[in-house]
N, CA and C of each residue as an Amber inpcrd file, in Angstrom:
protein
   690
  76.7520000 101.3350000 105.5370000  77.8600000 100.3980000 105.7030000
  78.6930000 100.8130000 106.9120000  79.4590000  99.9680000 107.2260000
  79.9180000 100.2460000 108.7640000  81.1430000 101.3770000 107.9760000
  81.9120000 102.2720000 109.2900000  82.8480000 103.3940000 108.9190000
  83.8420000 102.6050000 108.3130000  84.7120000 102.9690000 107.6120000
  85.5900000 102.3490000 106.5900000  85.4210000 101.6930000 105.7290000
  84.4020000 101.1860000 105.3190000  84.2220000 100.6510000 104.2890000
  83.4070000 101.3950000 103.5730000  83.6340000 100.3050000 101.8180000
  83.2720000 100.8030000 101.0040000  82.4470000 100.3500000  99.9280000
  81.1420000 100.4860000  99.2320000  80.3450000  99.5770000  98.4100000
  80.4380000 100.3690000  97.1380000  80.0840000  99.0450000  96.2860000
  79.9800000  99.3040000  94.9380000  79.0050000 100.3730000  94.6710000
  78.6810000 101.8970000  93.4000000  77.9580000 102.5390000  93.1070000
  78.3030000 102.7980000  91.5750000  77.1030000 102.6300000  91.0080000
  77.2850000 103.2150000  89.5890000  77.8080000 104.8760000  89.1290000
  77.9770000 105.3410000  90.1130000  78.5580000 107.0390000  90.1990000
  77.7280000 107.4410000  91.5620000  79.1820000 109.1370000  91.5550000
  78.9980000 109.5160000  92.5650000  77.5070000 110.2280000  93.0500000
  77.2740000 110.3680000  94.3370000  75.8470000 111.2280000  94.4870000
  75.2200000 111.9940000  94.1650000  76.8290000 113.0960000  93.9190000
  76.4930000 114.3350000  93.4010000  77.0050000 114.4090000  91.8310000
  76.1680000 114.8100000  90.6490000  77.0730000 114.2290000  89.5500000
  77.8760000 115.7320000  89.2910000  77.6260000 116.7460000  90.0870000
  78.4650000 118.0540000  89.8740000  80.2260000 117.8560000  90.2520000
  80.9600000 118.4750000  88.9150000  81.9450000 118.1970000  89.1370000
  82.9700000 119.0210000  90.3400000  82.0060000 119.9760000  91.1820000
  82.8200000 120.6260000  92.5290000  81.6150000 119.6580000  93.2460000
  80.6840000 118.7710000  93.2880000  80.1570000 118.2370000  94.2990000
  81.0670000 116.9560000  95.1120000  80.8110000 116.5550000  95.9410000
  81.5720000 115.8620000  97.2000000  81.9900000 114.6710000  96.2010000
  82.9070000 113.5720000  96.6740000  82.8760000 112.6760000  95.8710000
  84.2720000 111.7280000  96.3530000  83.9020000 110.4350000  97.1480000
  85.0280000 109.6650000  98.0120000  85.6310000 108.5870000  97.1740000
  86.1540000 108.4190000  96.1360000  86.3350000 106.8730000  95.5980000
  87.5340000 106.5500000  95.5670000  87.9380000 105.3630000  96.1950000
  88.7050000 104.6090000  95.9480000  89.4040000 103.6760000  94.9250000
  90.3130000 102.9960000  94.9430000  90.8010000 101.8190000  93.8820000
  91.3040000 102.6800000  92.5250000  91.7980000 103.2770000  92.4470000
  91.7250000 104.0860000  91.5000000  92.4310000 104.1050000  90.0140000
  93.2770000 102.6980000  90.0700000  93.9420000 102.3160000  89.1660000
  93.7150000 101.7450000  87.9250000  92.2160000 100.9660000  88.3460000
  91.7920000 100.9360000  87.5850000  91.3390000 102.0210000  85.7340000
  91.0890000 103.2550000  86.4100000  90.8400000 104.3870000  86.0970000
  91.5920000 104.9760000  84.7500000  93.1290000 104.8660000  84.8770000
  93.3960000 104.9810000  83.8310000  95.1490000 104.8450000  84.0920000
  96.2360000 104.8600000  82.7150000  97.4220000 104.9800000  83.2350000
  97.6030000 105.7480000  83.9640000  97.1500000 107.2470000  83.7940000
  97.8470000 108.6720000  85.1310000  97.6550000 108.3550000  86.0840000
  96.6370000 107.3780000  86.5250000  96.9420000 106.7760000  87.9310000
  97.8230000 106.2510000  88.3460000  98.0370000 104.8900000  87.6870000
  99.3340000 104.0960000  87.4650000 100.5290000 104.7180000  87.7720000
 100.8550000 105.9090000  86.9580000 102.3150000 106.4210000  86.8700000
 102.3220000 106.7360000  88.3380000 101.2420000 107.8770000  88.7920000
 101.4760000 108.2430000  89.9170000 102.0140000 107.6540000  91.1070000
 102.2170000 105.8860000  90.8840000 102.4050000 104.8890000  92.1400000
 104.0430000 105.1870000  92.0440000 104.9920000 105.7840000  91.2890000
 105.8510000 105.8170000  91.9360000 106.6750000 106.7750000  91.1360000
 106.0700000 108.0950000  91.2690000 106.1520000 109.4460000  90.2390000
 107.2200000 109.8850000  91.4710000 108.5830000 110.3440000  90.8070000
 109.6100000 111.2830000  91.5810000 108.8070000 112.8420000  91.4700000
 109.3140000 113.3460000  92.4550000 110.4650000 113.5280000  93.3220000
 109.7700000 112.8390000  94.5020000 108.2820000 112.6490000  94.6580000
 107.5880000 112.3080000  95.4990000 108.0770000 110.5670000  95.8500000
 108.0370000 109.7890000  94.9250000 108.3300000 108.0360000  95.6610000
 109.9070000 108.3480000  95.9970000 110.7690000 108.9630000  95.6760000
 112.2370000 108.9040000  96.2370000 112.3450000 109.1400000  97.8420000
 111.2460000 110.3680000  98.1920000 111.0940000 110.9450000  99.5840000
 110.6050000 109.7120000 100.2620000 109.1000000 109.2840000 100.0120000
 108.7920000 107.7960000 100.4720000 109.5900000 106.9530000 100.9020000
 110.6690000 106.5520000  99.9080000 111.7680000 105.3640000 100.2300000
 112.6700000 105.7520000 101.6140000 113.0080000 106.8320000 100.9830000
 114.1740000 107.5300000 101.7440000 113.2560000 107.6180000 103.2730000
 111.8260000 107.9570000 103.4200000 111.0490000 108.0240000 105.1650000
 111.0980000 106.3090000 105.7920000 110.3480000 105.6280000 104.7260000
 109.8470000 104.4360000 104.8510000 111.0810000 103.3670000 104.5760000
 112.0410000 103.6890000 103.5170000 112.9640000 102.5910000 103.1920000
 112.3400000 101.5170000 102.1610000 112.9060000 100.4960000 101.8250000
 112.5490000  99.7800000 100.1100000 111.6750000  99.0490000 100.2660000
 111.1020000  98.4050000 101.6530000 110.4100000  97.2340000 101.6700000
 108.8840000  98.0120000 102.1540000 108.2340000  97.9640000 101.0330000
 107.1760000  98.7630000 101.2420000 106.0640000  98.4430000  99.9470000
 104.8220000  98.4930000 100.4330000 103.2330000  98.2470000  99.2760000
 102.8510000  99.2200000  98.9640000 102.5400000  99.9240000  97.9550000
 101.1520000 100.4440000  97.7610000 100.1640000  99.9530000  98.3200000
  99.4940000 100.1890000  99.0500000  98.0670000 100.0730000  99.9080000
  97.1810000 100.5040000  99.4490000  96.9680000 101.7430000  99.1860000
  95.4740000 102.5040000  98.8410000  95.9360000 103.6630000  98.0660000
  94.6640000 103.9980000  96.8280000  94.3560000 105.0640000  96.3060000
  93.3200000 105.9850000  96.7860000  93.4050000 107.0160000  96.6380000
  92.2580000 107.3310000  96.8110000  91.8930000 109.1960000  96.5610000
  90.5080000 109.1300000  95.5300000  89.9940000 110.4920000  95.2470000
  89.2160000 111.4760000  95.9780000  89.3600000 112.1140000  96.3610000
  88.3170000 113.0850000  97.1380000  87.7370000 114.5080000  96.6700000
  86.7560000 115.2670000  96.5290000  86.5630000 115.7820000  96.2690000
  85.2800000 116.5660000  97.6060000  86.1420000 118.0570000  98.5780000
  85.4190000 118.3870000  99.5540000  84.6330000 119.5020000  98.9870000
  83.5780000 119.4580000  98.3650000  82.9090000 120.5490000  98.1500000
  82.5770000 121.8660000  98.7670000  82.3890000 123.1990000  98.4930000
  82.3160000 124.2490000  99.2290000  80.4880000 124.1850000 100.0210000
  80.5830000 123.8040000 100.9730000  79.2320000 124.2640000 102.0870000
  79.3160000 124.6790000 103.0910000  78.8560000 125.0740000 103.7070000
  78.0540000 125.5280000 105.3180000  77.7810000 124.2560000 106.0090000
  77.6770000 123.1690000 105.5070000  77.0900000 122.0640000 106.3780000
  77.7410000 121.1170000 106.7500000  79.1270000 121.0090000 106.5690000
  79.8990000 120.2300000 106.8340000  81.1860000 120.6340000 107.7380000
  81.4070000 120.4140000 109.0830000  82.3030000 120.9360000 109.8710000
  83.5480000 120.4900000 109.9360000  83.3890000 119.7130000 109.3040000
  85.4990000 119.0300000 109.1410000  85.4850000 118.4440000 110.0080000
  86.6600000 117.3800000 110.0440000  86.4510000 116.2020000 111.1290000
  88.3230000 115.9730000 111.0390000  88.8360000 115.1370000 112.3720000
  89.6450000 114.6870000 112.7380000  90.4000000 113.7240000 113.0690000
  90.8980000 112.8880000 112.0820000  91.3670000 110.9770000 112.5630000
  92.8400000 110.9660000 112.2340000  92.9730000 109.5880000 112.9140000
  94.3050000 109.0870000 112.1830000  93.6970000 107.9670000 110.8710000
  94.4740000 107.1310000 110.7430000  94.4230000 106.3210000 109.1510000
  94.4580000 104.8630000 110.1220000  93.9180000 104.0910000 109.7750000
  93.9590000 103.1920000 109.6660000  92.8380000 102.0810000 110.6340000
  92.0710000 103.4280000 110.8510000  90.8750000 102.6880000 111.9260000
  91.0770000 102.0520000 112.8950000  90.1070000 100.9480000 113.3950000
  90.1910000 100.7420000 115.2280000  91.7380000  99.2900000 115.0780000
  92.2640000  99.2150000 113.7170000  93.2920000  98.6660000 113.4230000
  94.6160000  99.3420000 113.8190000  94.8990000 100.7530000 113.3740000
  96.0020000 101.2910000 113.8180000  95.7880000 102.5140000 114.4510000
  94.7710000 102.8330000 115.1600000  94.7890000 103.8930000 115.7120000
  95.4580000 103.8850000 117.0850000  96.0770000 102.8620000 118.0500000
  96.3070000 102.7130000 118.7370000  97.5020000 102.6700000 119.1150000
  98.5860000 102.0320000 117.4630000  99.6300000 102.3700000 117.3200000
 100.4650000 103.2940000 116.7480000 101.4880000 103.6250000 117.5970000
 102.1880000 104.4120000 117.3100000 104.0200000 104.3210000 116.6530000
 104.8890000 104.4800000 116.2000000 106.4250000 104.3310000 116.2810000
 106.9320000 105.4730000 116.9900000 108.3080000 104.8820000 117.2520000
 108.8370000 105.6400000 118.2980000 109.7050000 106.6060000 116.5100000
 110.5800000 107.5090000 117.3940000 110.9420000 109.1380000 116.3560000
 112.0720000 108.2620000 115.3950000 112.7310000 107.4470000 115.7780000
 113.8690000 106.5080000 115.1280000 113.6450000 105.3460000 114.1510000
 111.6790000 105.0090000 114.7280000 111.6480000 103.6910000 113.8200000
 110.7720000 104.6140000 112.6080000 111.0060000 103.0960000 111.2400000
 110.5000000 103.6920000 110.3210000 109.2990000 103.6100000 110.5170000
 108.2000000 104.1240000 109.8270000 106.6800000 104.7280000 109.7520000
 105.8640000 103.1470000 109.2730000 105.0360000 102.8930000 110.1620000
 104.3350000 101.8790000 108.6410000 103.1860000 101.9870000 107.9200000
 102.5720000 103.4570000 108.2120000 102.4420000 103.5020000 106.7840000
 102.8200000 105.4740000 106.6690000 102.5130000 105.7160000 105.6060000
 102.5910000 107.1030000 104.7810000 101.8920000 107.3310000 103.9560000
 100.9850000 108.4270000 103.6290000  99.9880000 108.8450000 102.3690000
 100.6950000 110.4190000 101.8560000 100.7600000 110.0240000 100.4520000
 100.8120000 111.6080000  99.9640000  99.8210000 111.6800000  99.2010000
  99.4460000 113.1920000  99.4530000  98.3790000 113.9550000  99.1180000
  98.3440000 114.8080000  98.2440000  98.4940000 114.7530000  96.6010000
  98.2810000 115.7630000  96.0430000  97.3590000 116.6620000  95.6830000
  97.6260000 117.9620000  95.6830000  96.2600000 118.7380000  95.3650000
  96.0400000 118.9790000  93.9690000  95.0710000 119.0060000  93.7040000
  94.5820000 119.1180000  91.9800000  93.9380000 120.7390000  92.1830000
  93.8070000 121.2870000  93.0540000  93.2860000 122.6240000  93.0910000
  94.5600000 123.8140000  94.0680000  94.3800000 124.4670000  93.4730000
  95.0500000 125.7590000  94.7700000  94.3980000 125.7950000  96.0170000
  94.8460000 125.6660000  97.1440000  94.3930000 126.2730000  98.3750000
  94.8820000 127.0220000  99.1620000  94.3050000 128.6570000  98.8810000
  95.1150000 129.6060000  99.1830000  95.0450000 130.1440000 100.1190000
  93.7760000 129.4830000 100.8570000  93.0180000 130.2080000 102.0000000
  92.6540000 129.7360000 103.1080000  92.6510000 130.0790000 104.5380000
  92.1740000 128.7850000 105.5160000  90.4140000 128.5670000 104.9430000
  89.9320000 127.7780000 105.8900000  88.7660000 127.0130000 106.0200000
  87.8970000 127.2620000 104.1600000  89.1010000 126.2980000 103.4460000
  89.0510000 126.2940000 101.8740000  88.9810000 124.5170000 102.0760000
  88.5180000 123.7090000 103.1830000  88.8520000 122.2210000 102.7640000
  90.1520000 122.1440000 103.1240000  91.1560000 122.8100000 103.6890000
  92.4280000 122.5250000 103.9860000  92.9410000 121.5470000 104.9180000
  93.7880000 120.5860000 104.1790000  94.3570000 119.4330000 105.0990000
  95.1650000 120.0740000 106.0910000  94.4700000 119.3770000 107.1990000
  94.8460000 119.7850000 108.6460000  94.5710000 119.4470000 109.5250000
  96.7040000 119.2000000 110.1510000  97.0830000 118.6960000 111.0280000
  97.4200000 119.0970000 112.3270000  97.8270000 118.1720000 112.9070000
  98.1420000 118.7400000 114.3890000  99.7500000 118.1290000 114.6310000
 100.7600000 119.3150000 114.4970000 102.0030000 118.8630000 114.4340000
 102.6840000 118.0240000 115.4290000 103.4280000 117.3610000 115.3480000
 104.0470000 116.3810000 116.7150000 102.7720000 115.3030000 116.8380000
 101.4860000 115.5800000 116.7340000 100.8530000 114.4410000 117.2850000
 100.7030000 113.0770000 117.0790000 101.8040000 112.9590000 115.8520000
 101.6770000 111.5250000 115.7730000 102.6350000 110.5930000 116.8120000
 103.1610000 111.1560000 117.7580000 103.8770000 110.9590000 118.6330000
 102.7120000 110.7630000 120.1050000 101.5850000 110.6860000 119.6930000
 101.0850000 110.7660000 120.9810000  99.5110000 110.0350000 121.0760000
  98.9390000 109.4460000 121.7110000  97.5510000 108.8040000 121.6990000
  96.4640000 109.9100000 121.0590000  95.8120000 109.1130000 120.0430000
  95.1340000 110.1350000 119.9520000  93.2700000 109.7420000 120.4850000
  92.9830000 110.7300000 121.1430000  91.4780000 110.6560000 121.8480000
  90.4310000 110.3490000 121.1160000  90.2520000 109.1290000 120.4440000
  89.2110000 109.0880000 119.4310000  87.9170000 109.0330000 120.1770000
  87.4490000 108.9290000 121.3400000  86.3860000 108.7330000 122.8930000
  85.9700000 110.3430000 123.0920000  86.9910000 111.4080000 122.8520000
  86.8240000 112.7490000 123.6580000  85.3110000 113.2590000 123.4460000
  85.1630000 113.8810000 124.5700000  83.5860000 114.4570000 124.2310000
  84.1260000 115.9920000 124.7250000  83.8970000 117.2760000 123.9890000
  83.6150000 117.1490000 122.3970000  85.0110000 116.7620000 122.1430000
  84.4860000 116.3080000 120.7680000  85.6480000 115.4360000 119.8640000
  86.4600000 116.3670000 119.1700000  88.0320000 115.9370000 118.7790000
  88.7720000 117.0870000 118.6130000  88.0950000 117.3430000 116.9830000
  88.9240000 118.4470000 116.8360000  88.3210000 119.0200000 115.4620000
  89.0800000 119.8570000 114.5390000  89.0990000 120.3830000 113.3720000
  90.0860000 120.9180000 112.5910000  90.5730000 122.6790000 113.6910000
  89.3880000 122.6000000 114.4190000  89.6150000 123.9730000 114.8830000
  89.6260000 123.9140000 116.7100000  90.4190000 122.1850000 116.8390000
  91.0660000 122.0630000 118.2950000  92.1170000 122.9160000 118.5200000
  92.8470000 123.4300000 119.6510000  93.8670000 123.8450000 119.9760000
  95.2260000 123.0830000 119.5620000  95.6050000 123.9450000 118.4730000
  97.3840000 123.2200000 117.6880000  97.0550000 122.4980000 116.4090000
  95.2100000 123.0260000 115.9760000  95.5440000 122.3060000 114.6180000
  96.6120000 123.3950000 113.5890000  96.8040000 123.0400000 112.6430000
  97.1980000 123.7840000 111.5360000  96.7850000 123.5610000 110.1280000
  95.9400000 124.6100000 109.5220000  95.4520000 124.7390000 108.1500000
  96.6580000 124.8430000 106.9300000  97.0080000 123.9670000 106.3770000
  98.3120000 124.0530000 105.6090000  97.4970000 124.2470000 104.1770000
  98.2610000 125.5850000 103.4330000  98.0820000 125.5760000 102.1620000
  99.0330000 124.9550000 100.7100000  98.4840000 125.5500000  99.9380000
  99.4120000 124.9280000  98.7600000  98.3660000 125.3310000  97.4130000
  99.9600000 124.8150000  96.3300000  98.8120000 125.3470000  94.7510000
  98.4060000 123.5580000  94.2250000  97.8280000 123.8570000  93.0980000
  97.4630000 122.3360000  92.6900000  99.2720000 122.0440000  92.3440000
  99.3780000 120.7450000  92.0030000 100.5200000 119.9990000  92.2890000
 101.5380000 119.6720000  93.0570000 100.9220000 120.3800000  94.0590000
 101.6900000 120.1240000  95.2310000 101.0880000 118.8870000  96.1290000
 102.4320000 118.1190000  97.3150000 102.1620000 117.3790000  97.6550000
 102.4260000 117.2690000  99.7730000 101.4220000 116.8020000 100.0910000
 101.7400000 116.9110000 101.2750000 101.8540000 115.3890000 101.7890000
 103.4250000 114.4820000 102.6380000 103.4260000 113.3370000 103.1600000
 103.0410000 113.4950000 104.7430000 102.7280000 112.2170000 104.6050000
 102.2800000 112.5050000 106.1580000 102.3650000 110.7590000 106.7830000
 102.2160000 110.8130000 107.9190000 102.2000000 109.2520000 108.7480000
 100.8660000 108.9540000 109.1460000 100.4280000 107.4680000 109.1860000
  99.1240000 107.4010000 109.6690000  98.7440000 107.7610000 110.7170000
  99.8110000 108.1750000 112.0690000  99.4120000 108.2300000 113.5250000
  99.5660000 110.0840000 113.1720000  99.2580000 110.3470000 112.5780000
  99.2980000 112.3110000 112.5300000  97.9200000 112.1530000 112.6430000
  97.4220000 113.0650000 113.9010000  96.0770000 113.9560000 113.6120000
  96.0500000 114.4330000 112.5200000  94.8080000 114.2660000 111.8020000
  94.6620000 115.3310000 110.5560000  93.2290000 115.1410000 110.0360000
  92.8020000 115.7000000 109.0340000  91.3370000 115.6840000 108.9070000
  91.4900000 116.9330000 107.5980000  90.3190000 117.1440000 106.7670000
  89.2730000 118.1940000 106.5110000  88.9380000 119.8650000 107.5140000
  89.2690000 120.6070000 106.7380000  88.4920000 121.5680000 107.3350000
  87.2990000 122.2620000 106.9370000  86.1810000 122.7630000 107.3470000
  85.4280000 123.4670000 106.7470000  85.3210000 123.8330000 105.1760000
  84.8660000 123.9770000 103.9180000  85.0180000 124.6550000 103.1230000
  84.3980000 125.9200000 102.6490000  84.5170000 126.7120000 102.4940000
  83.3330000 127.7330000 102.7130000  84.2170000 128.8680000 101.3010000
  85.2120000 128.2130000 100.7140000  85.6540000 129.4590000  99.9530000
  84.8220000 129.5890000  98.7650000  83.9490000 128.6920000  98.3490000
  83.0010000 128.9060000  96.5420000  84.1220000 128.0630000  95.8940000
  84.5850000 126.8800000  95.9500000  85.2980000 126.1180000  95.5090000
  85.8940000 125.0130000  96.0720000  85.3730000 124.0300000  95.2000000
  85.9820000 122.6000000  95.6270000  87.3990000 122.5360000  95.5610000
  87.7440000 121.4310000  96.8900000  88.9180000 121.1290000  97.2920000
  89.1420000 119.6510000  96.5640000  90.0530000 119.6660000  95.7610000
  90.2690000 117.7490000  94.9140000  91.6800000 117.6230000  94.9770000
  91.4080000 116.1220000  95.8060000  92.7780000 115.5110000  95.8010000
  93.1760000 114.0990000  95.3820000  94.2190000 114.2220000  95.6500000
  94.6900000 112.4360000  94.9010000  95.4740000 111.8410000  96.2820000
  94.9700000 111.0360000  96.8710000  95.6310000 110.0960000  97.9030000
  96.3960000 108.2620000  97.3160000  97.7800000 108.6670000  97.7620000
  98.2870000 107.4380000  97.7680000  99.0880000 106.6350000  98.5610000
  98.9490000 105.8950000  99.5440000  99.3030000 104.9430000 100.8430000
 100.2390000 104.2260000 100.5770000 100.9820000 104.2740000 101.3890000
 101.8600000 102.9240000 101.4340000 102.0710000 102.4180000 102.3900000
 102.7760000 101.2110000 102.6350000 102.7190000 100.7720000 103.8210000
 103.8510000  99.5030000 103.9120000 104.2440000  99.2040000 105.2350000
 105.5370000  98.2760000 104.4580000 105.1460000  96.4470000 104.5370000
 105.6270000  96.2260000 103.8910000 105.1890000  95.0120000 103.3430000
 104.8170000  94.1910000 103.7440000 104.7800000  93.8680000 105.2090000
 104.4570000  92.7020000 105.9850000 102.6950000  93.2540000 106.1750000
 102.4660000  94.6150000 106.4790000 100.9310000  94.8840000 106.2430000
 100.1970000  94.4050000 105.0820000  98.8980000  94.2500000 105.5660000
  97.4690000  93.8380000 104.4630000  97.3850000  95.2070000 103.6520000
  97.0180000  95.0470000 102.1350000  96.8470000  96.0720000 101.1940000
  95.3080000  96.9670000 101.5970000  94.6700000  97.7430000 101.7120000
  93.3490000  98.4640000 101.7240000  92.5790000  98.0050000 100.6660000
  93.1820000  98.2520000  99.1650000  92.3160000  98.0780000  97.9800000
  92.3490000  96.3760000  97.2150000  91.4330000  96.2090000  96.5780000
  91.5010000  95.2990000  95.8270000  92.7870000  94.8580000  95.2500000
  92.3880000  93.3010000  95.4230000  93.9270000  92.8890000  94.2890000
  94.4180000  93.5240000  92.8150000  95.2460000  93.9750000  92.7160000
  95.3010000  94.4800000  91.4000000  95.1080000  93.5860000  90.0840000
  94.2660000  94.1200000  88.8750000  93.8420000  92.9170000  87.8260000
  95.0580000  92.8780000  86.6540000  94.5400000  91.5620000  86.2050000
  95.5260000  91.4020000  85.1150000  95.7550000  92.4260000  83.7350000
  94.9910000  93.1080000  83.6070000  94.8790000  94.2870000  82.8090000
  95.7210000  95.4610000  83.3630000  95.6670000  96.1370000  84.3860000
  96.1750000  96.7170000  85.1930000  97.9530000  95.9980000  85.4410000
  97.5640000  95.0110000  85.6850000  99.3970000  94.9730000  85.4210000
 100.2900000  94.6290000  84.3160000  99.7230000  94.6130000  83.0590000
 100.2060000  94.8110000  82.1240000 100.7490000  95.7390000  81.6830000
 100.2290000  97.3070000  82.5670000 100.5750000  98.7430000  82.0740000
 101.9330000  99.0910000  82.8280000 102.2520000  97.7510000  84.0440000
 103.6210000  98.1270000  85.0680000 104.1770000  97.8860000  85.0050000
 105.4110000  98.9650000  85.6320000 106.9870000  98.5200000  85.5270000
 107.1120000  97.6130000  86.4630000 108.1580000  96.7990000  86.2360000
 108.7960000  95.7930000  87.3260000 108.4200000  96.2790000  88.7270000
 109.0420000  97.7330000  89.0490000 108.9440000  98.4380000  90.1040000
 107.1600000  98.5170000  90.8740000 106.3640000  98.9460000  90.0090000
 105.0330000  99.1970000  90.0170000 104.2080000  98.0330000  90.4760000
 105.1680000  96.8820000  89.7980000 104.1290000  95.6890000  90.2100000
 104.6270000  94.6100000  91.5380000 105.8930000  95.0160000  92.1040000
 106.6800000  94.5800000  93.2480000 105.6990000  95.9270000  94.3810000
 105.2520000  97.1480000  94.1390000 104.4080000  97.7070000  95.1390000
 103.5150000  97.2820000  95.3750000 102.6840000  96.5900000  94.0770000
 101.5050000  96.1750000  94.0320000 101.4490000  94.4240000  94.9880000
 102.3740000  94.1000000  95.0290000 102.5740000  92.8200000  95.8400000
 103.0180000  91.8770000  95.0880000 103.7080000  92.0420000  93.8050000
 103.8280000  91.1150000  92.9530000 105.6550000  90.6090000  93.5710000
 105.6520000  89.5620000  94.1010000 106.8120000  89.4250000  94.1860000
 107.5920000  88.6870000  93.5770000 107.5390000  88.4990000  92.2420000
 107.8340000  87.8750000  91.0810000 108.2440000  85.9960000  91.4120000
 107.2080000  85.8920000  92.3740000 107.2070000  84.1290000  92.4910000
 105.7840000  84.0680000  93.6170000 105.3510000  82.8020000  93.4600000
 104.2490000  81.9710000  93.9310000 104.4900000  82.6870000  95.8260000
 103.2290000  82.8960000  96.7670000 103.3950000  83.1980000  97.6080000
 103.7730000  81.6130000  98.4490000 104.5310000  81.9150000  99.7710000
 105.1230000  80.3390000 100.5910000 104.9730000  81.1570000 101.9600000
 105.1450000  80.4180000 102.3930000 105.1870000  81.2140000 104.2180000
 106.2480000  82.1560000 104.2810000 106.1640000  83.1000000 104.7110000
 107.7820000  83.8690000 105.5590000 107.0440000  85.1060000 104.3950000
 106.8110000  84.9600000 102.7820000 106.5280000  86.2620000 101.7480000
 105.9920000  87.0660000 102.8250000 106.7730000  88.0570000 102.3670000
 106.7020000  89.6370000 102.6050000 106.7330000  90.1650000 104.0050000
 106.8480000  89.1730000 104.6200000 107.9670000  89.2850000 105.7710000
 109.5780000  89.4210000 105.6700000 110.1110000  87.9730000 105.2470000
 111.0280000  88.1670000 104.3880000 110.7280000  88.5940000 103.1730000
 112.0540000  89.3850000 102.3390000 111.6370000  90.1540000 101.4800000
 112.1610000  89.5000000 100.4340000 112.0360000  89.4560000  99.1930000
 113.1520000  89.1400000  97.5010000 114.3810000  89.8970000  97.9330000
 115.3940000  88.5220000  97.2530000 116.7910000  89.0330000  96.9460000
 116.8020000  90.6830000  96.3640000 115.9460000  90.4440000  95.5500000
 116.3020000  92.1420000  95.1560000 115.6460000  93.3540000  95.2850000
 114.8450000  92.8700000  96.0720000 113.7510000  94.0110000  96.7420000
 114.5510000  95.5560000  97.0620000 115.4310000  96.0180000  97.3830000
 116.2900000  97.0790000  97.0120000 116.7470000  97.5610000  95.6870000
 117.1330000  97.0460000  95.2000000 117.3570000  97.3210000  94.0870000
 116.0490000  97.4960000  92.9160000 114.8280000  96.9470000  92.6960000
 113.1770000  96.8040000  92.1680000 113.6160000  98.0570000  92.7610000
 113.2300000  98.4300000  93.7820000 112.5070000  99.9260000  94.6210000
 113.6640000 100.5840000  94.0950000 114.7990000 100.8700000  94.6500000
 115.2310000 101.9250000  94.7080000 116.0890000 102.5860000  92.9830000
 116.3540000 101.6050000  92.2830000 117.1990000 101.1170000  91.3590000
 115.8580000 101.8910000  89.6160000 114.9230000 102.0970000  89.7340000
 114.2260000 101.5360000  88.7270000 113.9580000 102.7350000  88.2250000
């Protein structure tokens, strides 16, 4: 399938639970997903980067297994769609992913998310030959224990590093993006929004009336208050 996208599979490749493993949509999955769309202390920071008028966009699971054969790689988010753009240091972000870890990573080249600081301030060379890499000049291997969370902007270099410690790296990715952007994942189902708060289902795009021209450009009367209030 072309890069970014994603097809249907009855399970992952590897059925080992430290083997590799990319899936998306994840809400489906169960409530602990759900909650997670707007779990403090983490969605307060969000608001407060991004401000109230903002989607959930994407979920997403990963799991970097420990090998030798995989060298870590380097992008921004949002493919040959937003790789080009950038905000200036004053405007807000449009989009943001936090990253929680479900494992400790105590060690460099453990799968460690890693970035290249300041660079979302700057073009990034997706053409370069050789292509940048977790172990370009100014990346940084950032650690952490499981429950911890790392935010970040889509125009940040960042990527995978190597894993080589005898242990899988698993995380929980969740996007946002502000509201006038297209969502990544599937529409959310009617089952699925039965389990949400008011709040949960105004991320999800529910803007508690029929869509008309101007939605989600212009925002609901109370679109501050849903977000920040709930």
């Amino acid at each position: 399938m072309p890069i970014g996208h994603y097809g249907w599979l009855p399970h992952a490749d590897d059925l080992n639970a430290d083997g590799f493993m990319d899936r998306r949509d994840l809400l489906p999955y169960g409530e602990a997903f759900v909650d997670l769309v707007d779990r403090n202390p983490v969605f307060d920071f969000v608001v407060d980067i991004m401000g109230p008028n903002i989607l959930l966009s994407m979920t997403q699971a990963i799991v970097r297994q420990s090998t030798d054969k995989f060298p870590g790689y380097t992008h921004t988010d949002g493919g040959e769609g937003l790789r080009r753009i950038r905000v200036t240091e004053t405007s807000l972000p449009l989009a943001v992913k936090a990253m929680y870890l479900l494992t400790d990573v105590d060690e460099t080249d453990s799968g460690n998310f890693t970035v290249f600081p300041g660079s979302h301030m700057r073009p990034f060379p997706f053409d370069a030959k050789p292509p940048v890499t977790p172990y370009s000049p100014g990346a940084a291997q950032l650690t952490g224990k499981a429950g911890d969370c790392f935010l970040f902007s889509h125009a940040l270099w960042h990527g995978p590093s190597q894993n080589r410690s005898e242990r899988a790296r698993k995380t929980l990715l969740y996007n946002y993006c502000q509201l006038f952007l297209r969502q990544y994942d599937f529409e959310v189902t009617p089952q699925i929004k039965s389990q949400c708060t008011p709040r949960q289902l105004r991320l999800m795009g529910d803007l508690g009336y029929d869509f008309r021209p101007g939605s989600y450009f212009y925002v609901p009367l109370d679109q501050t208050e849903v977000i920040c209030n709930s």
